[in-house]
C-alpha positions in Angstrom: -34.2 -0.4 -55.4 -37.3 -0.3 -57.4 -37.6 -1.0 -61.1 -38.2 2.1 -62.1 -35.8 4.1 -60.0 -32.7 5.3 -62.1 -29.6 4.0 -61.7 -27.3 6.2 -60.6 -25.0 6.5 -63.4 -21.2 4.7 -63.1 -18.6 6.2 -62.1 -15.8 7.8 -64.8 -12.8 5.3 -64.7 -9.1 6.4 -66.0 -8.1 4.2 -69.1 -6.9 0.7 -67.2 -3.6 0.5 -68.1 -2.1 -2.7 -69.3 -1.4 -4.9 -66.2 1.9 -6.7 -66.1 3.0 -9.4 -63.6 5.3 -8.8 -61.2 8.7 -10.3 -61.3 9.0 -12.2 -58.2 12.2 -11.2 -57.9 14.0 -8.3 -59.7 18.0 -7.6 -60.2 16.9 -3.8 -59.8 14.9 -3.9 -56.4 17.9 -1.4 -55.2 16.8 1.3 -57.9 15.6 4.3 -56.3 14.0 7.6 -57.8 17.0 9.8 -56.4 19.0 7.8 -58.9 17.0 8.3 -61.9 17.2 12.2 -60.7 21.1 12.2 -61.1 20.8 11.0 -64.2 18.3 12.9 -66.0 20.2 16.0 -64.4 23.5 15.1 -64.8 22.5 14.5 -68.3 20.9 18.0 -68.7 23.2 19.7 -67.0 26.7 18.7 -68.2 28.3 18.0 -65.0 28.3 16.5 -61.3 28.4 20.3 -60.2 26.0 21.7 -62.7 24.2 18.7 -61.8 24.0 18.9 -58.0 23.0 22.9 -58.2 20.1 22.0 -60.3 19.0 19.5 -58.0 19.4 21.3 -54.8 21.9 18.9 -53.4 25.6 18.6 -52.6 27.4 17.2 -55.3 29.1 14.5 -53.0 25.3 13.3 -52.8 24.5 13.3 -56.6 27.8 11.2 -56.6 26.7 8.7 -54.4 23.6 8.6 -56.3 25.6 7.6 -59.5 28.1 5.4 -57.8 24.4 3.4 -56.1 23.0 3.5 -59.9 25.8 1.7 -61.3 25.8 -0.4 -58.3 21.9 -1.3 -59.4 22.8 -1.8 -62.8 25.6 -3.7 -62.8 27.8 -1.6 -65.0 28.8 2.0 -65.2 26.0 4.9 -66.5 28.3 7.0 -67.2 31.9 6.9 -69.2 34.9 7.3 -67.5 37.4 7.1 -70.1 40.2 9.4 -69.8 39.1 12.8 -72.1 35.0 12.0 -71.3 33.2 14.5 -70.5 30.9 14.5 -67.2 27.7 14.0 -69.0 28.8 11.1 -71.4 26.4 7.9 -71.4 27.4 4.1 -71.7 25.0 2.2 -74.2 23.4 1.0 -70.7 23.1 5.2 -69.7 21.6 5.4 -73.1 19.6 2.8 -73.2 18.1 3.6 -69.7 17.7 7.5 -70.1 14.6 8.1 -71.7 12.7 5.5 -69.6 13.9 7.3 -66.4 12.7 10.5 -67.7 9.7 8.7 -68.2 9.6 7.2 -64.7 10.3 11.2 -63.6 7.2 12.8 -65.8 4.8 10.1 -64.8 6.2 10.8 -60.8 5.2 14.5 -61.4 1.7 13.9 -63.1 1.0 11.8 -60.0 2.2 14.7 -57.4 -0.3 17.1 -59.4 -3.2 14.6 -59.3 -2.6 14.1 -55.7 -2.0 17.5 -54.5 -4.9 17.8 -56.4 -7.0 16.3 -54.2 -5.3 17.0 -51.1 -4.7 20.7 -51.0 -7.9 20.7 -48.2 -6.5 18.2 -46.4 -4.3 18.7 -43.2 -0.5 18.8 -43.2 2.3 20.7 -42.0 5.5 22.0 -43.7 8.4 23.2 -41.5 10.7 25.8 -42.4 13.6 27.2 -41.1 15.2 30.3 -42.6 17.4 33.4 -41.6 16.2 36.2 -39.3 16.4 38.5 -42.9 14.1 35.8 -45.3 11.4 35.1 -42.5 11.1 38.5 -41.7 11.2 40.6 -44.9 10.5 37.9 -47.9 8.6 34.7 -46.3 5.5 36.5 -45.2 3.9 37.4 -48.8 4.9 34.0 -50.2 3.4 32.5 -46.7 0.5 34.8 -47.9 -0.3 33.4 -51.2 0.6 29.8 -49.9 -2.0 29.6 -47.2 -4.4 30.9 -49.6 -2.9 27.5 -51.9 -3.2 25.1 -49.5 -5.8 25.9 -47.0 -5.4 22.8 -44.8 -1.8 23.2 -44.1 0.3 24.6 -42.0 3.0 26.4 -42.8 5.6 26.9 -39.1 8.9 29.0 -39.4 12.1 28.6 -37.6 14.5 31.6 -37.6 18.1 30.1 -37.1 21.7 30.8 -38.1 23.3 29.4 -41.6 25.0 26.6 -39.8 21.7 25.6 -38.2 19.6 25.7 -41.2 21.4 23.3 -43.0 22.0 21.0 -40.1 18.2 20.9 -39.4 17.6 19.8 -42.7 20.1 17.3 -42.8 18.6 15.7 -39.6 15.1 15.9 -41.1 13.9 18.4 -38.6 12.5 21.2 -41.2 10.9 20.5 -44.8 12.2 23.8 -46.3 15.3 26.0 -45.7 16.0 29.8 -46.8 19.4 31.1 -46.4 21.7 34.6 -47.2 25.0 32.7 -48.1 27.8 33.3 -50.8 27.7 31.4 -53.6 30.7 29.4 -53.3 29.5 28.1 -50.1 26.0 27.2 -51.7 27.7 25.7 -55.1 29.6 23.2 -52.4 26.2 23.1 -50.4 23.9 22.8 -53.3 21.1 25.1 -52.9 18.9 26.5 -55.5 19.2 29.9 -56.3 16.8 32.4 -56.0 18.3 35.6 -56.1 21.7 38.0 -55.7 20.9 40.5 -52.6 23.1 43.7 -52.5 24.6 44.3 -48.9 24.1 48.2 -47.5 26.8 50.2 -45.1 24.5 52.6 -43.2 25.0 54.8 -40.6 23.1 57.7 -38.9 22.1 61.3 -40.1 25.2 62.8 -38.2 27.7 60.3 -38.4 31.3 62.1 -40.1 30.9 59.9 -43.2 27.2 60.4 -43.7 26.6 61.7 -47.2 26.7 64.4 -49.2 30.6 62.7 -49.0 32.0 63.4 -52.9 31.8 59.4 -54.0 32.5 56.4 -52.1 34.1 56.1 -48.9 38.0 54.5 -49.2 37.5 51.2 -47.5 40.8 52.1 -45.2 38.4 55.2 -43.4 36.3 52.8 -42.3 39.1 51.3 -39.8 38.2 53.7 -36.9 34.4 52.2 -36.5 32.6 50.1 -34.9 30.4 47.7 -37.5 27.5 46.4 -36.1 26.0 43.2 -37.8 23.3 40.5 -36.8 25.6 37.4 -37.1 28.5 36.8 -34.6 29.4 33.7 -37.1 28.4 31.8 -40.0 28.2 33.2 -43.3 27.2 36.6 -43.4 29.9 37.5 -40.7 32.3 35.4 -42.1 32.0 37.4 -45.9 32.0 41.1 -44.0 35.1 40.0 -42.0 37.1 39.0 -45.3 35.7 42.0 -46.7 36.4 44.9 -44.2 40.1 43.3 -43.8 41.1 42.0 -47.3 43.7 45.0 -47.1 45.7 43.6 -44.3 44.9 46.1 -42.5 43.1 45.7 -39.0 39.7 47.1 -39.9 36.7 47.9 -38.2 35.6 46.3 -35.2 32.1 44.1 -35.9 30.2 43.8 -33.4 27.2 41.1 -33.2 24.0 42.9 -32.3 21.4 39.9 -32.1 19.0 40.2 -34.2 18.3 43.3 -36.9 16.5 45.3 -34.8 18.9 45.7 -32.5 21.6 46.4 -35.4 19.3 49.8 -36.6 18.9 50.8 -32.9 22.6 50.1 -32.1 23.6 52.6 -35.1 20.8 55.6 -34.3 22.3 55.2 -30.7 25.4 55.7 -31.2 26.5 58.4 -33.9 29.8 56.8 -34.8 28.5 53.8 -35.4 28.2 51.8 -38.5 25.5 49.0 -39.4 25.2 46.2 -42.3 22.4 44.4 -43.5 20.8 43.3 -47.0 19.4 46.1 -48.6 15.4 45.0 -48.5 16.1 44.9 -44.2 16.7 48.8 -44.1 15.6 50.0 -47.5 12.3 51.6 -45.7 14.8 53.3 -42.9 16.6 54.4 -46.1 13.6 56.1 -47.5 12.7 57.5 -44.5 15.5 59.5 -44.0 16.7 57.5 -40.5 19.8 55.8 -41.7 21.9 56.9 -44.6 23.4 54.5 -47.3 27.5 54.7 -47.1 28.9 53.5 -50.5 31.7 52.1 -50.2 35.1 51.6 -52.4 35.5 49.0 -53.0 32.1 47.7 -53.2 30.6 45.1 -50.7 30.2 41.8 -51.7 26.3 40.2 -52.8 25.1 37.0 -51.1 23.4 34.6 -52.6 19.4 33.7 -51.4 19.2 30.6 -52.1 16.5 27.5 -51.2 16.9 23.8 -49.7 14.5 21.2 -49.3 15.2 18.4 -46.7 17.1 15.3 -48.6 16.8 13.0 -45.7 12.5 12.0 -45.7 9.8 13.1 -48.2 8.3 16.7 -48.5 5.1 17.2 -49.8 4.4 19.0 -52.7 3.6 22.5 -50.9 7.2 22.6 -49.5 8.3 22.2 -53.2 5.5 25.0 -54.0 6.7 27.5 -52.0 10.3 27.1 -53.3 8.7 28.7 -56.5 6.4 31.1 -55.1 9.5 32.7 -53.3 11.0 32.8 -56.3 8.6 34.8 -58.2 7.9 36.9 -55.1 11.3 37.7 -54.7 12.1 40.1 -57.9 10.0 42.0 -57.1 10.9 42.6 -53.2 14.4 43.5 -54.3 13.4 45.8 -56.8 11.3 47.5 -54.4 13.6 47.6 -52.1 16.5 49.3 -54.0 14.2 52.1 -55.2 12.8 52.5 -51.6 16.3 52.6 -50.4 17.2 55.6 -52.3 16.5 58.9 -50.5 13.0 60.3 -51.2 14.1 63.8 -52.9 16.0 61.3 -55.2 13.5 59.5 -56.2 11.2 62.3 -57.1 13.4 64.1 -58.9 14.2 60.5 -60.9 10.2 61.1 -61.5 10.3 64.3 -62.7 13.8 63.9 -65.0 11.2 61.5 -66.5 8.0 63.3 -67.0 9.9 66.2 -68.6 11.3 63.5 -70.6 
């Protein structure tokens, strides 16, 4: 380079940070981030099972965490006295909480630089999820994720409640979207994104189709055949409990496959009944080619709810899409319980309101 070429001009450095040496040998090379995590949210949340929720995880995990950070430590995080409650610190949980919350914010300000810089690079998140989510809810966050991350790829595995969470316990998927009850995902520890009503339906001439004067007596419903998706797991396991909490024998369900086949099984038969989550049949609803059946008592609402894999590192789309579902969500359900409402009831809703 010549004299009078210009240099080009250096390159903008972060502020060095103050370098210390490293301990050959540290007391705390066991410490992990997981543990700080249990911590910081047992702290926040007030107990183990508040704790796990908030985390995503089974609370048999957060305890292990908390068992292996007192382990690390070499005394007890948290009291244990009798009359203590969950969340109460020994002076060593004291003393080390606001450093692991440190440790925690300065994790997440290095997951946004890198993500960053990495959003055009190539990656792959795997997902697994129930026929209902990948079909009716995934594709419009999908949508706005691929628009996100441009170099990755997002690859979706439709599988059964049992199978979603085993394939995230053995690593297989990154992500997992389920339709459970919440008691099963407060003992399973999935984030919660959303309530989804459950809608009896059944064809334009079937006996019980509306106008019926109010809700239909659970007990008529023993003479029927129910079709569903499931033949196990969750969803069949809530309807069974449901259509026989009276003692009674109830209506026959019958597994269909998938939730195509549970619409074509009811407008194929006029005596049959169908159940689903109201955003699968809300349009059908609309439409005019299924009719709602309420239902006395009501059905039981599952619980959507989100799991990343605990067993190997997800990058920070798989975390992303978490809470784009979640904000794409609302508005899906609302959608879909005005949708499912029949069309002359809808515009007359409009019109009670523009005389109004």
């Amino acid at each position: 380079m010549s004299a009078k070429q210009a240099r080009p001009a250096p390159a903008r450095e972060e502020p060095a940070v103050e370098a210390r040496p490293i301990p050959e040998r540290s007391g705390w090379a066991g410490l992990e981030i997981r543990h700080l995590r249990a911590l910081v949210a047992l702290v926040d949340s007030g107990s183990m099972t508040a704790a796990a929720q908030a985390l995503g995880m089974a609370q048999s995990t957060v305890s292990e965490a908390m068992a292996a950070l007192d382990r690390t430590l070499g005394t007890p995080a948290v009291a244990r006295r009798r009359g203590a409650r969950g969340s109460d610190l020994t002076a060593a949980g004291r003393a080390l909480l606001p450093y692991a919350r440190r440790v925690l914010a300065a994790l997440e300000d290095a997951q946004t630089a890198v993500a960053a810089v990495t959003r055009e690079a190539r990656a792959s998140v795997d997902i697994v999820a129930n026929e209902s989510v990948s079909t009716y809810l995934l594709p419009e966050a999908l949508a706005m994720l691929r628009q996100r991350w441009p170099g990755t790829r997002f690859s979706v595995t439709v599988a059964t409640c049992q199978a979603v969470r085993e394939g995230l316990a053995q690593g297989r998927y990154d992500a997992g979207f389920l339709l459970a009850t919440a008691e099963a995902e407060a003992r399973e520890g999935g984030l919660p994104l959303a309530d989804v009503r459950l809608v009896l339906f059944c064809g334009a001439e079937h006996p019980l189709a509306p106008p019926e004067n109010g809700p239909v007596p659970r007990a008529r419903l023993a003479p029927f055949r129910i079709f569903t998706s499931d033949s196990s797991g969750d969803f069949h396991a809530l309807l069974h409990g449901f259509f026989h909490a009276d003692g009674l024998p109830g209506p026959r369900l019958e597994a269909s496959g998938t939730i195509d086949a549970v619409k074509r099984s009811v407008l194929a038969d006029r005596l049959a009944l169908g159940v689903l989550p109201e955003y699968a049949v809300a349009e059908d609803l609309r439409n005019g080619r299924m009719r709602a059946l309420p239902v006395r008592p009501s059905l039981p609402r599952m619980r959507l709810a989100a799991h990343l894999c605990g067993v190997r590192p997800t990058g920070p789309a798989a975390a992303d899409l978490i809470e784009v579902l979640r904000a794409v969500v609302g508005p899906v359900l609302n959608d879909a319980a005005v949708r499912g409402r029949p069309q002359q009831d809808v515009d007359g809703a409009g019109r009670r309101r523009s005389r109004g």
